[in-house]
C-alpha positions in Angstrom: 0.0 0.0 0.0 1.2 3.1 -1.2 -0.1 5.2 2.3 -0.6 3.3 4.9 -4.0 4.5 7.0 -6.9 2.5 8.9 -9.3 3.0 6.3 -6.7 1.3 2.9 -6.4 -1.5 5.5 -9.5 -2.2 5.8 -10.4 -2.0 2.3 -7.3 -4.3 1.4 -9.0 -6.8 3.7 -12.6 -6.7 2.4 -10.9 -7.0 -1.4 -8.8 -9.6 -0.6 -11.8 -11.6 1.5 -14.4 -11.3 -1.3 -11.5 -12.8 -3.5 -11.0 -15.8 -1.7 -7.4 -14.8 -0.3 -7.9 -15.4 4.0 -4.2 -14.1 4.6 -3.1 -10.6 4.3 0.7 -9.6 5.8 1.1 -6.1 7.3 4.8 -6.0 8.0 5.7 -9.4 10.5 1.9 -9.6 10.9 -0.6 -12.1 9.5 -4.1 -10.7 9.4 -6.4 -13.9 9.1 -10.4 -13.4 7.7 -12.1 -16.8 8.7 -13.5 -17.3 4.9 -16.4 -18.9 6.7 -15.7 -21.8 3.6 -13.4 -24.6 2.4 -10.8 -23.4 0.2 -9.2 -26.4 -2.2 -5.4 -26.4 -1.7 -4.7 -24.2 1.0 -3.2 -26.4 3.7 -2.2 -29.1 1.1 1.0 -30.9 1.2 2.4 -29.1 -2.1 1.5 -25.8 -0.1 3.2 -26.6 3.0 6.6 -27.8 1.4 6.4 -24.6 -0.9 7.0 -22.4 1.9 9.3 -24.4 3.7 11.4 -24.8 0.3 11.6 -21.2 0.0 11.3 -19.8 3.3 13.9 -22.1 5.1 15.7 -25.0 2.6 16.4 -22.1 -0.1 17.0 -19.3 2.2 20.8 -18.0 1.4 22.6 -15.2 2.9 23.4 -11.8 0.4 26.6 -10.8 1.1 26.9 -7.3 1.5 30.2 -7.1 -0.1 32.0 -9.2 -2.8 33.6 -12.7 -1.7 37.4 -12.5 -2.2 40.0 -15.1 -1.0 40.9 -12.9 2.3 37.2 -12.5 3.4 35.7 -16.2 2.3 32.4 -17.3 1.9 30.1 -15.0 4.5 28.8 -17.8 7.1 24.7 -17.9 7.7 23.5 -15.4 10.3 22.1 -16.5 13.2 20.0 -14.1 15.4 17.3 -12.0 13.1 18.6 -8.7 13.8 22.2 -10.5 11.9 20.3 -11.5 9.2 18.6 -8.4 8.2 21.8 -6.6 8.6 23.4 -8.7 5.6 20.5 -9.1 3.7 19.5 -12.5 5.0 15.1 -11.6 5.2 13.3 -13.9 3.0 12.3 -12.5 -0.1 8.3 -11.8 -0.2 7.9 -10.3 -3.3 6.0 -13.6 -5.2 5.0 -15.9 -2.2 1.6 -15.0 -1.5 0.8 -14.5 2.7 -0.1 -17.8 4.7 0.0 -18.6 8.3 2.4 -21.3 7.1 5.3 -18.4 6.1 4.5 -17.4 10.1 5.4 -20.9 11.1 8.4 -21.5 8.6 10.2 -17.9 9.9 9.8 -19.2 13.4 11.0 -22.7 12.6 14.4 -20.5 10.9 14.8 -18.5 13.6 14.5 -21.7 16.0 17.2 -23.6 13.8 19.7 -20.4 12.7 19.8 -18.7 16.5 18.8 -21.8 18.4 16.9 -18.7 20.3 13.0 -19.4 21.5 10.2 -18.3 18.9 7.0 -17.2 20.5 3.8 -16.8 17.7 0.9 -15.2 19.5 -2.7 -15.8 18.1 -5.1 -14.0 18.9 -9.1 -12.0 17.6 -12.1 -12.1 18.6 -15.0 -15.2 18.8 -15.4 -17.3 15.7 -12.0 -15.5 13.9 -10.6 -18.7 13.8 -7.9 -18.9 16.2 -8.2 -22.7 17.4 -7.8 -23.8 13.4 -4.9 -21.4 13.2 -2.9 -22.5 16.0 -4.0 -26.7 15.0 -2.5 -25.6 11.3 0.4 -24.0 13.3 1.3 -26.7 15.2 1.2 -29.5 12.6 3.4 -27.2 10.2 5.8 -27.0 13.1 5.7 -30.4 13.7 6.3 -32.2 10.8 8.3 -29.3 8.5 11.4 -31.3 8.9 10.2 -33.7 6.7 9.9 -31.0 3.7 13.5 -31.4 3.9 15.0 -31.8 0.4 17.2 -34.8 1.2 14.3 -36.3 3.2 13.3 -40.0 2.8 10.4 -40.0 0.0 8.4 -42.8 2.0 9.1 -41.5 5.1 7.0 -38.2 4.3 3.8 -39.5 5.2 2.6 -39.1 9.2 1.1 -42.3 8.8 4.3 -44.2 7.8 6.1 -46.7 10.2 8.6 -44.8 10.9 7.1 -41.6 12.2 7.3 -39.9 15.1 5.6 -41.0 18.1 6.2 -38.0 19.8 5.0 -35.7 16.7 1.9 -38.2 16.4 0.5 -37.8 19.9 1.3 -33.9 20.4 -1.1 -33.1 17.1 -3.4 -35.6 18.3 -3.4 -34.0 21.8 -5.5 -30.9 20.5 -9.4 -32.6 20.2 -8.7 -33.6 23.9 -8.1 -30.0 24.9 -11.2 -28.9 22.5 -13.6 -31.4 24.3 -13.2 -30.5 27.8 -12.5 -26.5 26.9 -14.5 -25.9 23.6 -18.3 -25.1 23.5 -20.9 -23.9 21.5 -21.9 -20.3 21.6 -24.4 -17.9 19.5 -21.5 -16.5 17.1 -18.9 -20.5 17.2 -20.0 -23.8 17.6 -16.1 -24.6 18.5 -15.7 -21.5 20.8 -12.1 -21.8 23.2 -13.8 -20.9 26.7 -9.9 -21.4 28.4 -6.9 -20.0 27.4 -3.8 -21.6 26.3 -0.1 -21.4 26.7 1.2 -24.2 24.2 5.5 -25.1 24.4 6.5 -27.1 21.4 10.2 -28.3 22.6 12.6 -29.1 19.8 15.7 -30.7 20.0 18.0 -28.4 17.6 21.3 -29.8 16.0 24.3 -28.0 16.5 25.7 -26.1 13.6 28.6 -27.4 13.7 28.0 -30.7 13.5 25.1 -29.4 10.4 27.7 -28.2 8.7 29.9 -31.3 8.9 27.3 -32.9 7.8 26.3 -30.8 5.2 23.4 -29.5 6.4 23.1 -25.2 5.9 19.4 -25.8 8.0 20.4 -27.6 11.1 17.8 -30.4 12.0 15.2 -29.6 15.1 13.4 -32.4 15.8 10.3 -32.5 17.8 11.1 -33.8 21.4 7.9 -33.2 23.7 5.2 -30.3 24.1 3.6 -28.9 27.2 0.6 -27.2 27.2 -0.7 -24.8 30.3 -4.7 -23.5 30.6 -6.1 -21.1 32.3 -9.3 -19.3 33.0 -11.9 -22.2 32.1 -15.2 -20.8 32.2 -16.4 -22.3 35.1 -19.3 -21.3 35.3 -20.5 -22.9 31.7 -20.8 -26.4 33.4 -23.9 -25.6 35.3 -25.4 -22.6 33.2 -25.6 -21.7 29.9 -27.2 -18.9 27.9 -30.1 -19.7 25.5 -29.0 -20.9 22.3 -25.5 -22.2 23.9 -24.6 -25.4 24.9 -21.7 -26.6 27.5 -18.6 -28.2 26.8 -18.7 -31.0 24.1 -17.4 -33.7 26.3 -20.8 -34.5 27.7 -22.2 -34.9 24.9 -19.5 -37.1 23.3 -19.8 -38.9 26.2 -23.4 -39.4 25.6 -23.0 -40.1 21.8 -20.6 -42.9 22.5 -21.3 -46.4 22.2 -23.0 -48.8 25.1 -19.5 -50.6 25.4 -17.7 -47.6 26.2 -20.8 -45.9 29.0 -20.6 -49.1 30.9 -17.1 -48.9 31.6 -17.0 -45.2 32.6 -20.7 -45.2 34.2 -23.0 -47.9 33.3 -25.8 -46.6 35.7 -25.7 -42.9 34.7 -24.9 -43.4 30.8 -26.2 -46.4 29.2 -29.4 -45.0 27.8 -29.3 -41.9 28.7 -29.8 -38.5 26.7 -29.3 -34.9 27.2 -33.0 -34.5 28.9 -32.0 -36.8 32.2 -29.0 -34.3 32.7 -30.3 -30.7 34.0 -27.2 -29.2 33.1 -27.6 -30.4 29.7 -31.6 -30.3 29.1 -31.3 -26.3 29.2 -29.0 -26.1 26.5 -29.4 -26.1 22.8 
């Protein structure tokens, strides 16, 4: 944008939503407009390794003055602030915004400074901040395997070799939604807790990288730990009209015979939402 003001912002937004196009960058910031829709392609497989191919397997140094024989080959920058200072900021001009560029910069940073990347997510109801930080997560997660020199068949999550570790932190996230998330008047999947998520990576040593080859050193996903805070409370025994509480009773309820007799048999075999008070008031 040739002047940058409230009102060009907005309208950038509003063009770029009625086109289809949910991600808009405004310097190190991704705007997100939930699109409210499906859109073919954009969290594909061919997405995701595109911006990790360009954003972090392709990403070279510019040295700011010729190579000669006295000053060598210019190493790779480490801390951010280095990396602007010779040049080293991806190049945006042709790679469209995506919370995915948000994810690959941080996984960069992570494996160039081996300093800590924080990505904060945050809007209001229904924006679509649970999706985000799921899409986040799983980028984070498994970008190592974009890695050029990457085993073809070992790509796939579902392969049998991989992670264990990767495979139960993404699959960690519905637990989180069942006893947190609930249905309100403007999201059905409405976070009523908030979240402090702590991927932990363990990050090769450039040194050894570079013996090995390796510009990117590797950072492998090691653990997670996750840390809530202010539940609503007060959503277990009261709800407004039109709301409902927290989607574990009601999975619990949905669930087969098999599975109620082992938790409750008494209280769940049978039963519906209209022998709970709690949940015959809600919608």
């Amino acid at each position: 944008l040739p002047n940058l003001h409230e009102a060009a912002i907005l309208y950038n937004l509003k063009e770029r939503h009625s086109g289809g196009v949910p991600y808009t960058r405004v310097g190190d910031i991704m705007v997100a407009m939930n699109p409210f829709q499906w859109i073919d392609g954009l969290y594909s497989e061919e997405k995701k390794f595109f911006y990790a191919k360009n954003l972090i397997w392709q990403a070279q140094p510019k040295p700011t003055k010729p190579v000669t024989e006295e000053n060598g080959n210019q190493p790779l920058a480490t801390a951010a602030s280095e990396r602007q200072a010779i040049g080293y900021e991806h190049e945006k001009l042709g790679i469209d915004p995506h919370v995915f560029e948000t994810a690959s910069l941080a996984y960069l940073g992570l494996a160039l400074g081996g300093s800590d990347q924080t990505i904060l997510v945050t809007g209001e109801s229904g924006a679509g901040k649970t999706e985000t930080i799921k899409i986040v997560m799983n980028h984070l997660a498994t970008v190592e395997r974009s890695r050029p020199n990457w085993p073809e068949s070992d790509r796939d999550m579902d392969s049998e070799h991989g992670s264990d570790t990767v495979n139960r932190v993404l699959r960690a996230n519905p637990v989180f939604e069942a006893f947190g998330n609930a249905k309100t008047l403007r999201n059905d999947n409405s976070s009523r807790f908030g979240k402090f998520t702590q991927l932990q990576f363990d990050v090769e040593d450039t040194s050894y990288a570079n013996l090995n080859g390796r510009a990117i050193p590797s950072c492998l996903l090691a653990g997670s730990k996750c840390i809530t805070y202010l539940l609503e409370k007060s959503r277990v025994v009261s709800v407004s009209q039109g709301e409902r509480t927290y989607h574990i009773f009601y999975q619990l309820l949905e669930a087969p015979n098999e599975i109620k007799k082992d938790i409750w048999e008494e209280g769940l075999v049978g039963a519906s939402t209209a022998d709970f008070n709690y949940l015959s008031t809600s919608s």
